[in-house]
N, C-alpha and C positions, 0 to 999 in steps of 0.2 A: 472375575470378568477379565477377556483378554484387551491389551490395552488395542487402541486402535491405531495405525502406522496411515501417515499420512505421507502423498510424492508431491514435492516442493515441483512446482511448474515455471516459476518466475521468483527471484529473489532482487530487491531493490535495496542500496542504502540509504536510510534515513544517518541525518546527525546524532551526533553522541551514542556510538555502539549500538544502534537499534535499528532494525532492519524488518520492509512488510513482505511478507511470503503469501505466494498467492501457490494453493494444493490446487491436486490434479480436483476435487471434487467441487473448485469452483469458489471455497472460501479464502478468505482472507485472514493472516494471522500479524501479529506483533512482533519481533525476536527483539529479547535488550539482552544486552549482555552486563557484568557487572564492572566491565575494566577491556582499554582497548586491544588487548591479546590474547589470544586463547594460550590457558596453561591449568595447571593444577588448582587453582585458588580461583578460578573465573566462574562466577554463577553466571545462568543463564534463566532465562525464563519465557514461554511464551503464551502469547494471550489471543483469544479467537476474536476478529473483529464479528460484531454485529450486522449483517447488511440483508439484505431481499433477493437481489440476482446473483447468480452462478458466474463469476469472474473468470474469462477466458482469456485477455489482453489487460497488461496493467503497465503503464507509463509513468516514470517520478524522474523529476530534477531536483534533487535536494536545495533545500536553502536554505543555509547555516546561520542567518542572522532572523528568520523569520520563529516565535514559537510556533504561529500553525503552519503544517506540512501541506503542502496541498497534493495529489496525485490523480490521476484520471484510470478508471476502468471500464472496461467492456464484456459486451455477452457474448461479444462476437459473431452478433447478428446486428442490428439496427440503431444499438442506442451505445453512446459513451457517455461517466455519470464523472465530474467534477468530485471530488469527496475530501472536506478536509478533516484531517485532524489534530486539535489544539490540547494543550499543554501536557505534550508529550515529554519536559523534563522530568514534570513531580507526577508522572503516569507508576512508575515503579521505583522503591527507594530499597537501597541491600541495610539493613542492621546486625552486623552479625550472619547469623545463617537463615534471618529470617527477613521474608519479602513482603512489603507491606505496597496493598498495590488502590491505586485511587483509579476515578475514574477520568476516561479519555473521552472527548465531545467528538462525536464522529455526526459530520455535516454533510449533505450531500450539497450545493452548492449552484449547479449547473445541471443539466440534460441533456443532450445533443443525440437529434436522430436521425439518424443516414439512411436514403433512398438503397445504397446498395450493403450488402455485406459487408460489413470491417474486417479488415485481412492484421492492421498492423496498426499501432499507436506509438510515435516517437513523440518527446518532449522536446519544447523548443525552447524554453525558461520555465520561471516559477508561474509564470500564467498563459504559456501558451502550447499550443501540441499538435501534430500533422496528424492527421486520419487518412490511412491507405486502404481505398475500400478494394474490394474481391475485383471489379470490374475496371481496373488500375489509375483509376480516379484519386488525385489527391485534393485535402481540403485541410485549410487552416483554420483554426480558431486560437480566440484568447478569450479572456476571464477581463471581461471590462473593469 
């Protein structure tokens, strides 16, 4: 079977070498790496997140003191979805050459739905985020 190549749309950093990539077909993926540099001895690994909609805008402000990540996505039609995910340290561990991998709680959190087309999602902190709709409307929300 040929493997299948995916094109990276949106790349965010998360804390501790790990990073969520959002593909052209709308998923959402994991990157960890195994050590903060890329060289000869760095493992890497990636994990498909789980979710329902086609991801076409993806917003994150990391926060380094927080374990769950919080980030916001969209379809880029009507809805932005809050989504966090918790205990992303002991998500993947390196022993050697081998990767032993638990699981990560992916929560959706919030919903938010827009009258007009979402054109843009900037983050404003760990809970909050500007929605730039099609019709040059802007709107603010936070995570109570």
């Amino acid at each position: 079977m040929k493997p299948t190549t995916l094109k990276a749309v949106s790349i965010q950093a998360l804390p501790s070498n790990k990073f969520v990539i959002s593909g052209s077909t709308g998923d959402l993926h994991i990157l960890w790496l195994s050590a903060p540099a890329v060289g000869p001895n760095v493992m890497a690994h990636m994990r498909w997140l789980p979710h329902s909609m086609k991801v076409q805008k993806l917003a994150f402000l990391p926060d380094i003191s927080s374990k769950m990540q919080t980030f916001w996505v969209s379809d880029g039609l009507h809805s932005v979805h809050t989504i966090t995910l918790s205990d992303m340290d002991a998500a993947v561990t390196y022993d050697g050459d081998e990767t032993q991998e638990k699981l990560i709680r992916i929560t959706v959190i919030q919903a938010v739905l827009s009258a007009e087309k979402i054109q843009d999602l900037i983050p404003l902190g760990a809970n909050g985020i500007l929605i730039l709709g099609q019709a040059g409307n802007i709107c603010s929300y936070t995570i109570p």
